[in-house]
N, C-alpha and C positions, 0 to 999 in steps of 0.2 A: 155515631152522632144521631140526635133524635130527629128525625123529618119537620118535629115542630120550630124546632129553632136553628135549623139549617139554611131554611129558606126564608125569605123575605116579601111579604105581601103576599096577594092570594094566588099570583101566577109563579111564586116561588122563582122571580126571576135571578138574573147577575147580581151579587152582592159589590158594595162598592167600597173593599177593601182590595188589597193587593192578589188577589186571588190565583196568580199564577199565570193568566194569562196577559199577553201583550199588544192589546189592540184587536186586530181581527185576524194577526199571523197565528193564533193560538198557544203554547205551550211556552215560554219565556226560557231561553239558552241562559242556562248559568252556567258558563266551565268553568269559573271560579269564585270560590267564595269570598264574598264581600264582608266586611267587617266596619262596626261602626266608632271602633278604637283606632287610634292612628297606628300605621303599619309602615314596613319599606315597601309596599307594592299599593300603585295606584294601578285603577281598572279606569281608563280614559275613552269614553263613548264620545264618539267625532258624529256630528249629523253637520245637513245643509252642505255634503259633499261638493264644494265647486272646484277643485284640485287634489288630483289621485295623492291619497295622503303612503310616505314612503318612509323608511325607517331616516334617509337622508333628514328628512324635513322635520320630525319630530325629534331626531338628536339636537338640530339647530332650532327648535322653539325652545328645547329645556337647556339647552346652552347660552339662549339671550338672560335667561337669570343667573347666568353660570352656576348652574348645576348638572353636571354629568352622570345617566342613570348607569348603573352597573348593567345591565341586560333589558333589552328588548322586543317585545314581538307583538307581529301584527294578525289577529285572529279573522277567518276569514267570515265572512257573512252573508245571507239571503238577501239582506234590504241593499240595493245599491248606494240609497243615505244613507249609509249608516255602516261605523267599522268603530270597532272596538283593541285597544292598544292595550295591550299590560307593560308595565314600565317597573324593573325592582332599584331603589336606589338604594346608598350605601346605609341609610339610617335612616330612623324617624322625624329628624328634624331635616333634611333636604325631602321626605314627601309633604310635609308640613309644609315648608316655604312654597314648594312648587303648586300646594293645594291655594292655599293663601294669596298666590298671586298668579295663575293660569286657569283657577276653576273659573266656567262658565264665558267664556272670552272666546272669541275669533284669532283663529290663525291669521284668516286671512279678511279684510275690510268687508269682503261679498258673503261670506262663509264657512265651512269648516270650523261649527264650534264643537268645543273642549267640554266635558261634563266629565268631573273626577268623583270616584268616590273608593275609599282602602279597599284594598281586599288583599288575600293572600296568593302567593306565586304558586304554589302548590295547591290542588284541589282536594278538599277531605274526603278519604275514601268510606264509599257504602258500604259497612258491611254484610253481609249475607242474614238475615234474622234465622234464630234457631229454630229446628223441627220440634211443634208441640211433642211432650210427653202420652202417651197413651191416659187417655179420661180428661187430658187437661185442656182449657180454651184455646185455641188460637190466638198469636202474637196479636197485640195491635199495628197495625203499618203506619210506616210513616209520622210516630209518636217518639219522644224519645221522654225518658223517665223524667229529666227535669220540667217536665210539662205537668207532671202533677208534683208540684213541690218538691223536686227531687229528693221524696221517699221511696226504696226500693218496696218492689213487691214480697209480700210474705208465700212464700212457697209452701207448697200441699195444700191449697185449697178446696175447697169442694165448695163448689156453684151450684146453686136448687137449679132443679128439672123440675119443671109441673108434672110430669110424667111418671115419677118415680118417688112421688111422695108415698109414705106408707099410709094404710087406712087411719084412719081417726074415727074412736068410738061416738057413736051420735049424740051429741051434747045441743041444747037448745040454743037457736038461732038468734046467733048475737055477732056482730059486724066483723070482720074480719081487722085484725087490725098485725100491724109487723112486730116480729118478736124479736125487740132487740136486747142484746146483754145487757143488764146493769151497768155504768161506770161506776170503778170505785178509785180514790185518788193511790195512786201510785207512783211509787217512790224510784225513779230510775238511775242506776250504778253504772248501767254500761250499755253496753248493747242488747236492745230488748231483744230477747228470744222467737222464733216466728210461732204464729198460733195461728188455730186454725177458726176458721170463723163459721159457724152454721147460721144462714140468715132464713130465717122463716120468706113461707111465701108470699108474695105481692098483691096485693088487689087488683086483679085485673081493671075491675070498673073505675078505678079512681086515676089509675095512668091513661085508661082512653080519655077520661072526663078533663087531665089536665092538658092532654094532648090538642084534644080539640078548643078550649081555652086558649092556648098559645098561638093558636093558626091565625094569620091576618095579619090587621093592623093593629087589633086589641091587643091591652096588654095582658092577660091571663093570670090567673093568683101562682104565687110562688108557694113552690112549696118548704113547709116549716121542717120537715125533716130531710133536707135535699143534704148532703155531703158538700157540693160543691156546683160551680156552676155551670151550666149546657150542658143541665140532666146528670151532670158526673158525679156518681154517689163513690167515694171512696171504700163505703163499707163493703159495696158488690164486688169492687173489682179485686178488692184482698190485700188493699193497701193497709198501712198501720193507721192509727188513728193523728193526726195531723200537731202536730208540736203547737204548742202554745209560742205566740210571737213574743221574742225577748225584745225587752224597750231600752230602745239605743239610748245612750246619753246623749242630752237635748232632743230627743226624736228625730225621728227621719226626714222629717218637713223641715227642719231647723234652717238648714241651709236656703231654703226656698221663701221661710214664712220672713228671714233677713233679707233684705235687699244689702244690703249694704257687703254681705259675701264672694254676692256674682260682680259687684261691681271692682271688686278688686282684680281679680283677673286683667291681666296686663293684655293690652291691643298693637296691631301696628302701627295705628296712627298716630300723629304726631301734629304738633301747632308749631310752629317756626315762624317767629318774627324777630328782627323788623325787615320783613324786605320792600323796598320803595317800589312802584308801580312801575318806575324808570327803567329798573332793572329786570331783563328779561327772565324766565324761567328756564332756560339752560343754562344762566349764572350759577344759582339757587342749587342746583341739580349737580353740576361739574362739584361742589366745593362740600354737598352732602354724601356725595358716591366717595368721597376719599374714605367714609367712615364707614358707611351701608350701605347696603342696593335699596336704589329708590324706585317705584314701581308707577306711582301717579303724584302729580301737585296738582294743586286747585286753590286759588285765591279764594277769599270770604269774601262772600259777597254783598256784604259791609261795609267792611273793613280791607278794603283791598293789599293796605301790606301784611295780614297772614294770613299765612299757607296751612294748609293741611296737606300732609304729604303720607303719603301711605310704605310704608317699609316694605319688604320682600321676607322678613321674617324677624319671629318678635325678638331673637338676640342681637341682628344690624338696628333693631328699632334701640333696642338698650346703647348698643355701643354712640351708635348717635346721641343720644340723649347723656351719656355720659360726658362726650365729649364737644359735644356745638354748644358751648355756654361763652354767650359775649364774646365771638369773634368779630375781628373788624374785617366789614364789610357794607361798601357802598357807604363810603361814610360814617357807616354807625356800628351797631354792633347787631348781630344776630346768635336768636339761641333757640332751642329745641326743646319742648315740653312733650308730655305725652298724655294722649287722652285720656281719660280715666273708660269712659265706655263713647262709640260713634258708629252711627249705623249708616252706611255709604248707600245713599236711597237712590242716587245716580251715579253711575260708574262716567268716571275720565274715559276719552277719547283721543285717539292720536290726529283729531282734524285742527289744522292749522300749524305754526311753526315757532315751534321752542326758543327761539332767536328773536324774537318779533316780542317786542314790548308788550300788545294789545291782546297777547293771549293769556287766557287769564284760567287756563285749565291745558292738560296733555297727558297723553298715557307715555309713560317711558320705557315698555315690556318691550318693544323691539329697537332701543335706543342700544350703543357701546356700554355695557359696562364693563367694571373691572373684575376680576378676578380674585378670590376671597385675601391669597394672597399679598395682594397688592393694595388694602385697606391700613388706614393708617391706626394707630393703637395708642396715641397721644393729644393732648392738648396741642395743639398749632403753635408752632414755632418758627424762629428765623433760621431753623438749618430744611431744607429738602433735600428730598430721595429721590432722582432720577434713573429709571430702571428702562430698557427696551431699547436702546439705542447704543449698542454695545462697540458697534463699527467706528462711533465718533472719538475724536480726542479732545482733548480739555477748553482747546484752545476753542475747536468745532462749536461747543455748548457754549461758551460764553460769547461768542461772535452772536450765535443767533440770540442769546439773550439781550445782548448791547441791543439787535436791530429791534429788538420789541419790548425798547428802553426800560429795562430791568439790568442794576449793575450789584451782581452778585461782589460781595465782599473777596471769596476766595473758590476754587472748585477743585475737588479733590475727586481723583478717577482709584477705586478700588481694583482688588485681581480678577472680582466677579463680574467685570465693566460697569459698576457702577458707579453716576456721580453723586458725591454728597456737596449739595449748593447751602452757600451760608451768603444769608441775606442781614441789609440792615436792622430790618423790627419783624416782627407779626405779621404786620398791614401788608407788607411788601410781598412777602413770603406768600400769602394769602389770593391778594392780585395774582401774582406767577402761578400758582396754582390753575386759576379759574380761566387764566390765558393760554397758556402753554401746554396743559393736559392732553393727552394725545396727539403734540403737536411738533415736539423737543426735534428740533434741526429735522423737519418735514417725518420724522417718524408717526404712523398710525399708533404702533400701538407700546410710545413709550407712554411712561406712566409718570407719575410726581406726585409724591405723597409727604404729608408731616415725618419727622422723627425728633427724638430728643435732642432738645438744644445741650448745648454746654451747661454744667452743673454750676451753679456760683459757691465758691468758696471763699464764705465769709471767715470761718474760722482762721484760718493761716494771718487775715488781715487785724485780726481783736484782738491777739497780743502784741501786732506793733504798733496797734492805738493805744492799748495800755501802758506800756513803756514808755511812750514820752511822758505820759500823766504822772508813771515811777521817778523821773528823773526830776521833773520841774521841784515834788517833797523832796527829793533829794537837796537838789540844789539851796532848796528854801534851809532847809536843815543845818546847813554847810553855813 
């Protein structure tokens, strides 16, 4: 690289790109490679240490979203703030959720934050760069080929020496100027053959003249037969001559110069109305976790009966939105949209209490959820699923349901212990849900979810409405 454009102003000091270093510890520890495509391995840098972070306590943060990583480890570190976690989980859609709803967040209220970004579990290995051939240049370090256009180099070249030019018979004094080949257009079949390239020699006074041009703060003239840019002439280094750009259908901008492309792209937010002000926000939250993991709600601040509630990832955002349309509740009905684009310019907080009317925002990342399993996969009905409480008998469940005046119609105990409760309507069913969740004959962690009501079958009943309509012609006939 040329000294003119390496450096930066006239003390050619620190350049303010990512340049490798990390503050004033110097050289930046990568043992693994990051990646800016979603991967199953997040690279999780904890700073604001206020509690020795343990494999214990980061199983039980990725477990408040219920997701469990397949392998974990803790790398050790210099900075006492600071410890860095690799986590591989079973797929790209559980480091997806987990990025989506733990990046940048506290462990703990004082400290200990989360900073995610992909990377790979495996570190890509260096390999050794090969020993120049005899006359040939030296490798470049630290270059890999896709840096220049990922065209490979043409082999056998011969690089001018000032030193080893042959004489030139004395010709009258006229400017030196570069001898380059002719292009002529060519027709390409396959893979071009390598060729060797003779480049005439350089002006020496014209590269100090652009060198010293470029130094500073001025901008210095570019030059018109440069290859490429920061000095990079491809014809020196024996690269081929650079492909002409093939033009995409609609261009490459296409995507960018539409608006209306990026806004399609699905989010986890979501608008959920109507819920009354009356109604607390761990209602709202017990009756949306049958469907999804909910991560944050936050009243408008408006509009205080809707929510914006943020999903744990964008397929619970789907299934919710499939299934929370015009449920009764709180009198009315509630239903679930989803944002088209929202950009959460302040994050939810877990200060105050989910139970309490008056709160009108909460974070739910360290609240019970349920367990993927245990998500309902239907429209709301009057049959529920009672799971976790395996020890009770039928009679057990309906006693505690009488006391929390709910009268199930019938209760049926399976061989797996569980109950199927069949209620009067919806509404009821609904209620019980947002009552009893976690709570089934003092059980933590029984569960209650929708399932498929009874099918109606109207056919069996349409040909014995039709039959008497056949008898009455009859009769008439008669």
């Amino acid at each position: 690289m040329q000294p003119g454009f390496a450096m930066r102003g006239r003390g050619g000091g620190r350049a303010r790109g990512g340049g490798g270093f990390d503050g004033g510890r110097g050289l930046m520890q990568q043992p693994f490679m990051q990646s800016n495509m979603p991967t199953d391995t997040l690279c999780v840098r904890i700073t604001d240490i206020r509690q020795p972070v343990t494999e214990d306590m980061m199983y039980r943060v990725f477990g408040s979203i219920s997701t469990n990583p397949r392998r974990l480890q803790i790398n050790p570190s210099s900075d006492p703030n600071e410890t860095v976690v690799m986590v591989q989980f079973s797929d790209v859609y559980a480091t997806q959720r987990v990025m989506e709803s733990l990046n940048n967040r506290n462990i703990f209220n004082d400290g200990n934050k989360m900073f995610m970004s992909y990377a790979s579990w495996e570190p890509t290995p260096v390999l050794p760069a090969p020993a120049p051939a005899a006359g040939a240049p030296g490798p470049v370090y630290g270059v890999n080929i896709p840096a220049y256009g990922g065209m490979q180099p043409t082999p056998n070249v011969h690089f001018p020496q000032m030193q080893q030019q042959p004489q030139q018979p004395h010709q009258p004094h006229q400017p030196q100027q570069p001898t380059m080949p002719q292009q002529q257009p060519t027709v390409y079949t396959g893979v071009r053959p390598p060729q060797v390239l003779h480049v005439g020699p350089q002006p020496r006074v014209g590269f100090e003249n652009q060198q010293r041009a470029a130094r500073g703060r001025g901008r210095g003239p570019v030059r018109s037969n440069a290859g490429g840019p920061m000095g990079f002439d491809p014809m020196m280094m024996g690269y081929q001559t650079m492909a002409p750009m093939v033009s995409m259908p609609g261009g490459m901008m296409a995507a960018y110069m539409n608006p209306k492309t990026l806004q399609n792209s699905p989010t986890v937010f979501l608008s959920v109305t109507v819920v009354p002000e009356t109604e607390p926000l761990q209602s709202i939250f017990i009756l949306l976790e049958a469907f999804g993991g909910v991560v944050t709600i936050r009243r408008n601040h408006n509009k205080k009966d809707i929510l914006t509630v943020k999903m744990a990832s964008i397929p619970e955002a789907d299934n919710v939105v499939q299934f929370v349309r015009k449920i009764p509740f709180a009198g009315g009905t509630v239903s679930a949209k989803r944002f088209p684009t929202y950009n959460e310019r302040t994050p939810c907080t877990d200060d105050g209490n989910p139970l309490d009317a008056a709160t009108v925002q909460y974070d739910f990342t360290t609240a019970r959820h349920r367990s993927p399993g245990q998500r309902s996969r239907c429209h709301p009905s009057s049959v529920l699923k009672v799971t976790g409480c395996s020890g009770c008998s039928e009679a057990d469940v309906m006693t505690y349901f009488t006391s929390e005046n709910f009268y199930p119609d019938r209760i049926i105990k399976d061989d797996e212990g569980a109950f199927t409760v069949h209620m009067a309507d919806a509404e009821t069913a609904v209620a019980l849900l947002i009552k009893c969740h976690n709570n089934v004959c003092g059980e933590e962690r029984s569960n209650v979810l929708f399932i498929e009501g009874p099918k109606e079958t109207p056919a069996p009943s349409a040909p014995s409405e039709e039959k008497p309509a056949e008898n009455p012609s009859a009769n008439e006939a008669e």
